[in-house]
C-alpha positions in Angstrom: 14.9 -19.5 39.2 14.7 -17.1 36.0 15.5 -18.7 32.9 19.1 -17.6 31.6 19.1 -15.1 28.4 20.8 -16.3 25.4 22.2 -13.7 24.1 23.8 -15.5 21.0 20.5 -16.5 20.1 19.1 -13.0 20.5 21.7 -12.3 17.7 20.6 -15.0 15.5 17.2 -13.4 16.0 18.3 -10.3 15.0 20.1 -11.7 11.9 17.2 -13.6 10.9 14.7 -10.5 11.3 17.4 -8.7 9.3 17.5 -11.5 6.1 13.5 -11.5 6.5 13.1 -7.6 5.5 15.6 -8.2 2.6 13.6 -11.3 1.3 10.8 -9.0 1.6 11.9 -6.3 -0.5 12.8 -8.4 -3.2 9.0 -9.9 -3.1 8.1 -6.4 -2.9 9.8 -5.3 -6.3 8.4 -8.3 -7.9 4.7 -7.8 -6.6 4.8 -4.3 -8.4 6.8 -5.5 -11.2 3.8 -8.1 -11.9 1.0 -5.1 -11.5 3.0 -2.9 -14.0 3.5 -6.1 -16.7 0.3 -7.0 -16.3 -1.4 -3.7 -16.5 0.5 -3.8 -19.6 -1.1 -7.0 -21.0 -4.9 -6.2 -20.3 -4.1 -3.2 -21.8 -3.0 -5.0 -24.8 -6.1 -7.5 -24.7 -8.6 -4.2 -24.4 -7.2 -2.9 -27.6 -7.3 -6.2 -29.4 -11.3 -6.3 -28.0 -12.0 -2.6 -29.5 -10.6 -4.6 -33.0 -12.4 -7.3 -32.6 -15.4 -5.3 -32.6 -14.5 -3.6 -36.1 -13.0 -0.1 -35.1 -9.5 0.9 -35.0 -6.7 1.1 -32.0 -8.1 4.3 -29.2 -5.4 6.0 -28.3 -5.2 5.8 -24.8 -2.7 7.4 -22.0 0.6 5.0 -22.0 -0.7 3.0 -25.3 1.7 4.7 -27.6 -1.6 4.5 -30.3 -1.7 7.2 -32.7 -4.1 10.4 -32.0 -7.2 11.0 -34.1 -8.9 7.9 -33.9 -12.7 7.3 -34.5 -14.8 8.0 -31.9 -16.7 4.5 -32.0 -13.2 2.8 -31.2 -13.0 4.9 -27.9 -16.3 3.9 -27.0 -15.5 0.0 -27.6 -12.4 -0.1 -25.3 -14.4 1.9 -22.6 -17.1 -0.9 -23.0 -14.6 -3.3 -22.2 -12.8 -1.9 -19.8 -16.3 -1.4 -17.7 -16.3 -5.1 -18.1 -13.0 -5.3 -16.7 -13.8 -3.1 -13.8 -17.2 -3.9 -13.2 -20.1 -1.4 -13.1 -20.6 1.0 -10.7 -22.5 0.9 -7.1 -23.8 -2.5 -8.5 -22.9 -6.7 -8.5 -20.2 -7.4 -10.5 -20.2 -9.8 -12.9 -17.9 -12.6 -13.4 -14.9 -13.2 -16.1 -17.1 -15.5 -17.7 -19.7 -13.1 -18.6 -16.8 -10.8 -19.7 -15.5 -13.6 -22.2 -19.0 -13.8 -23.6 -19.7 -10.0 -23.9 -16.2 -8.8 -25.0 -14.6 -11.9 -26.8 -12.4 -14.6 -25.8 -9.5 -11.9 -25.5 -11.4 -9.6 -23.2 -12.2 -12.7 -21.0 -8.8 -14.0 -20.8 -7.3 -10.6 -19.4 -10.3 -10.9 -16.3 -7.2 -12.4 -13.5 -9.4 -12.2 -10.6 -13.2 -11.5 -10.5 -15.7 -11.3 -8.0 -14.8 -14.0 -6.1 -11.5 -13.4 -7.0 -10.4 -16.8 -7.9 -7.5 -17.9 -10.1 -7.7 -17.4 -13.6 -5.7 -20.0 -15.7 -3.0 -17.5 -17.1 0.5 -18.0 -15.5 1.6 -14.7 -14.3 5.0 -15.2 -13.9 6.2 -12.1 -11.5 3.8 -12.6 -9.2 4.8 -16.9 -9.2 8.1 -15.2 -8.1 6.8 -12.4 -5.8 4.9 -15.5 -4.0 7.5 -17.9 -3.4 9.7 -15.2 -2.4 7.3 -14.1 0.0 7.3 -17.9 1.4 10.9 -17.9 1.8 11.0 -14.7 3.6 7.9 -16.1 6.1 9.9 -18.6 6.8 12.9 -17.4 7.4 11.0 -14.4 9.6 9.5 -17.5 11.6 12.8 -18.5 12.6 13.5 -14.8 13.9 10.6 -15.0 16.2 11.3 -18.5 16.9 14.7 -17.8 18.2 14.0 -14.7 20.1 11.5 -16.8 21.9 14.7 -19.3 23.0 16.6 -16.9 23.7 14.5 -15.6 26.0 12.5 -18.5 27.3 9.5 -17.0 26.5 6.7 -16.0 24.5 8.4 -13.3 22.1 5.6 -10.6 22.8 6.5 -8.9 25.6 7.8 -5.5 24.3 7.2 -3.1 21.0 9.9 -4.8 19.1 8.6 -8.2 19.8 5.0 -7.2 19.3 6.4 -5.5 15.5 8.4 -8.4 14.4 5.6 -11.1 15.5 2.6 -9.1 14.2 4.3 -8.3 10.8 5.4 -12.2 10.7 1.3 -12.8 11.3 -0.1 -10.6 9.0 2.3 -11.7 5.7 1.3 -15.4 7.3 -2.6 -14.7 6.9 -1.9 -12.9 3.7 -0.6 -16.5 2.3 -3.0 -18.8 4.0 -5.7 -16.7 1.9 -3.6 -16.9 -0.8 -4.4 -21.0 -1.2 -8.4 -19.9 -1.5 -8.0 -16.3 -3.1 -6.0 -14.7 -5.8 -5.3 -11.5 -3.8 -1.9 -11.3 -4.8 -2.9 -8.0 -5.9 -2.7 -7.3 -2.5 0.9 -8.2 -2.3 2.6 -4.9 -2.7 1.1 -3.3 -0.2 0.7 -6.0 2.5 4.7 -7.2 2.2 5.0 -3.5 2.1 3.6 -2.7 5.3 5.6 -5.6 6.7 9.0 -4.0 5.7 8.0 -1.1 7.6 7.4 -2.9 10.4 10.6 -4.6 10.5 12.2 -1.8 9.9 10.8 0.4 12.9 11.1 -2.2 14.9 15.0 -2.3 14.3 15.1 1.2 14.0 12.9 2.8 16.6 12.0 0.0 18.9 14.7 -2.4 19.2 15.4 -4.0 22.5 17.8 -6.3 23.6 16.6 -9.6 24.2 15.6 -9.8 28.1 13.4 -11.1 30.9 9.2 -10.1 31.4 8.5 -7.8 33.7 7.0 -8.9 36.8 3.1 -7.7 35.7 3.4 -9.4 31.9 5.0 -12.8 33.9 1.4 -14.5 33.5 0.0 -17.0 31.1 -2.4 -14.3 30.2 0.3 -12.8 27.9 -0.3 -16.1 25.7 -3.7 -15.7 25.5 -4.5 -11.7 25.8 -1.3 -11.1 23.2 -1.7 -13.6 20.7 -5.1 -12.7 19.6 -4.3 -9.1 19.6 -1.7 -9.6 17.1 -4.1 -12.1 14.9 -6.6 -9.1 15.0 -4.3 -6.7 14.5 -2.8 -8.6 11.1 -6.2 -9.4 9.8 -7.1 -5.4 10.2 -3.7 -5.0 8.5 -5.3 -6.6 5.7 -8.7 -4.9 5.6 -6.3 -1.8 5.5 -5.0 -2.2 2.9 -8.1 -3.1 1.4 -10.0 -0.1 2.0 -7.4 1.7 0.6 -7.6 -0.1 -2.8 -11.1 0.2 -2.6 -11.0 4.0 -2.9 -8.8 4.1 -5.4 -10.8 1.4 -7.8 -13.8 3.4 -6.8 -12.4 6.9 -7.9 -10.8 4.9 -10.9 -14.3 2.8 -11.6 -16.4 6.5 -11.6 -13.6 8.3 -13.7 -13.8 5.5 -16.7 -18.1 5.4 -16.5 -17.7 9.0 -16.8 -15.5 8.7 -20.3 -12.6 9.9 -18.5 -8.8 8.5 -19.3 -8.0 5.7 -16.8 -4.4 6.9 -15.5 -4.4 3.7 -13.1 -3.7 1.0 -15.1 -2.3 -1.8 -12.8 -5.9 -1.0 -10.9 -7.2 -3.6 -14.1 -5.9 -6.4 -11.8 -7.8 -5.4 -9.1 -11.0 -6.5 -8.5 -14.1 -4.3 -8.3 -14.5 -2.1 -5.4 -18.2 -4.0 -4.6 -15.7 -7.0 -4.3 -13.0 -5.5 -2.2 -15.6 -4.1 -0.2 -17.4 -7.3 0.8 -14.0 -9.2 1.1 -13.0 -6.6 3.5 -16.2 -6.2 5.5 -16.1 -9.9 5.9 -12.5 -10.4 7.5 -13.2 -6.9 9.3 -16.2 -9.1 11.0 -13.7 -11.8 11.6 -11.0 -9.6 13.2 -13.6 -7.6 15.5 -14.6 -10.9 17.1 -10.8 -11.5 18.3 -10.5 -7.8 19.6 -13.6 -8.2 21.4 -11.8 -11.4 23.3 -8.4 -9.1 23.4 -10.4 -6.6 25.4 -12.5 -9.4 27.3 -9.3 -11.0 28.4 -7.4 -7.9 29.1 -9.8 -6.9 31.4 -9.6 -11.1 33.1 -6.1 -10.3 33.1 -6.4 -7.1 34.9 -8.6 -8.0 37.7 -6.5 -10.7 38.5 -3.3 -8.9 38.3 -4.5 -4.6 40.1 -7.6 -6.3 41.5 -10.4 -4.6 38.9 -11.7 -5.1 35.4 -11.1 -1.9 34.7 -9.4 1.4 35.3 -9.5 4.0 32.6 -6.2 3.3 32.2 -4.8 4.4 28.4 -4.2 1.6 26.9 -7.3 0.0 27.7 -9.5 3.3 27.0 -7.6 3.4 23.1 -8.5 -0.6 23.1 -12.1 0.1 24.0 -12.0 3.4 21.4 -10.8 0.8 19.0 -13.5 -1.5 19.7 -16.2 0.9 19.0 -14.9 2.2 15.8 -14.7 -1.2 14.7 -18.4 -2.2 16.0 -19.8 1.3 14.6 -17.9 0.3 11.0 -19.9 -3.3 11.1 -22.8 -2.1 12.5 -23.3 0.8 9.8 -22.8 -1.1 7.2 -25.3 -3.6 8.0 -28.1 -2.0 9.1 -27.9 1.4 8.1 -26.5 1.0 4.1 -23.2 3.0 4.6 -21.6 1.4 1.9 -18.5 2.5 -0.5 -16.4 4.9 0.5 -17.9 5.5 3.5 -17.4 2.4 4.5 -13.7 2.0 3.5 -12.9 5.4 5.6 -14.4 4.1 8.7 -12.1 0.8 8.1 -9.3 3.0 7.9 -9.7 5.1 10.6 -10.3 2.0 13.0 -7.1 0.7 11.8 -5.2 4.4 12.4 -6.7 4.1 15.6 -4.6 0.6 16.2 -1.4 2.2 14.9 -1.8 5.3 17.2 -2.8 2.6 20.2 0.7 1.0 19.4 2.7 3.6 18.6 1.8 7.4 20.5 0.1 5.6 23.3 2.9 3.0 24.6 5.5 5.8 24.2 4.0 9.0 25.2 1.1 8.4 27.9 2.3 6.4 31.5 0.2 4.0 32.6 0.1 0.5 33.7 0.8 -0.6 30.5 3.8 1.4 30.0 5.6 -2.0 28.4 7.5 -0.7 25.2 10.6 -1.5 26.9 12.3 1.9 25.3 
């Protein structure tokens, strides 16, 4: 006998999903608030360096500092902030050759480096941000916890549950790394990318709790599911990555070539050598689970249509995935496509995902036709 739907825990769900988003936001505005203030203070601490060093204030974009200063100042704070940014197309060096190079005010504005640990300052906004961010993961885990009583199930079986879950996974992940890394950098965009995801689940995918059907009623779903998602949040991350990285690399080549840096919360961003070996590593990570999502879907398939495989559209778009992802590791290991060739291919694996989630589930019938729209 099918288990009986509670609906009044569907609601709760619902409320709970709803209360997440909102924690969210707030952890949101206080992520960027701590990029803008602490943009802010390096930029302060680069101007005390070029001091330090015997040459007046450069006037720089958003400094306020007078025009017509000495040419030898300029110079100065761009030394500095190469420190702060790390050279070009070569290892970075740690904060603690930047405190010996630039001073012990240039060293104290380094917040992550290229291991991107903690540094000792308190940032305040992002202590916030963070615990905000905790709050709102847990009260998200009650939202997929109670959609998954109310339905007596594994809360995975539709596009809203796959949303919700994967969005609770990815700001999860971004915490546990937290303990090791200081990526709070990160923040903005990842809790960002989770509020979207809420919100087109409640928007565009919502669908009242409910029953399996009869082809997902297998403990395959367990299995086959929940490492898609755990791929799917670590690529979330490397997405986001990638996309810093081009930015800090544009931003790295525009301040080597005495250009004005316009990006100045970028000076709490590691280099993009270190966002680039951070990403290629979880990228590795993540393409090892999809490789078992695609080994198990196939399991799962044989035993439930009676073959591994069928060309069916979902499972081609997995497989497509698959090999964008094994082309992306495999190119930049053996055949030196690093930088920004490197970060595109990451992103266009993870556009790949969202167009395997999103166009494919609504718009082509197939066996997996399971959005429950």
């Amino acid at each position: 006998m099918p288990f009986a739907i509670n609906e009044t825990m569907g609601q709760y769900s619902e409320l709970f999903m709803l209360l997440a988003a909102g924690t969210y936001t707030v952890a949101f505005i206080a992520f960027a608030w701590d990029l803008a203030k602490s943009s802010k203070a390096l930029l302060a601490i680069d101007l005390k360096a070029a001091e330090a060093a015997g040459t007046k204030v450069p006037a720089m974009a958003g400094a306020g500092a007078s025009a017509g200063t000495s040419v030898g100042a300029a110079a100065a704070a761009d030394r500095v902030e190469s420190h702060l940014a790390g050279p070009v197309g070569r290892a970075e060096r740690p904060s603690s050759s930047v405190a010996k190079q630039g001073g012990p005010a240039s060293g104290a504005g380094q917040t992550a480096d290229a291991d991107m640990r903690y540094a000792a300052e308190r940032r305040v906004p992002a202590r916030v941000a963070v615990a905000l961010t905790v709050l709102g993961v847990l009260i998200h885990a009650a939202g997929v916890i109670t959609r998954a009583i109310g339905s007596g199930r594994v809360p995975w079986g539709n596009m809203y549950e796959f949303l919700t879950t994967g969005a609770f996974v990815a700001v999860a992940v971004f915490l546990l790394v937290l303990i090791r890394r200081d990526l709070r950098f990160l923040g903005t965009f990842v809790v960002g990318l989770a509020i979207i995801m809420l919100v087109a689940a409640s928007v565009a995918y919502w669908t009242p709790v409910g029953h399996l059907v009869p082809a997902l009623q297998s403990y395959w779903l367990v299995i086959h599911v929940s490492i898609a998602v755990m791929s799917s949040a670590l690529f979330t991350l490397t997405f986001a990555m990638s996309a810093l990285q081009l930015v800090q690399s544009h931003r790295q080549k525009t301040v080597a070539a005495g250009g004005v840096d316009k990006l100045g919360f970028m000076r709490l961003v590691p280099s993009a050598l270190s966002l680039e070996n951070l990403s290629y590593r979880i990228n590795a990570i993540a393409f090892i689970g999809w490789t078992f999502t695609l080994m198990f879907g196939a399991i799962w398939a044989e035993k439930a249509w009676g073959r591994f495989w069928g060309w069916d559209t979902k499972e081609v778009w997995t497989f497509v995935i698959w090999v964008v992802y094994a082309g992306y590791l495999h190119a930049r290991a053996t055949r030196g496509w690093t930088g920004t060739r490197a970060a595109w291919l990451s992103i266009v694996g993870y556009l790949c995902v969202v167009f395997n989630f999103t166009i494919v589930n609504q718009f082509f019938n197939g066996l997996h036709s399971y959005s429950g729209l």
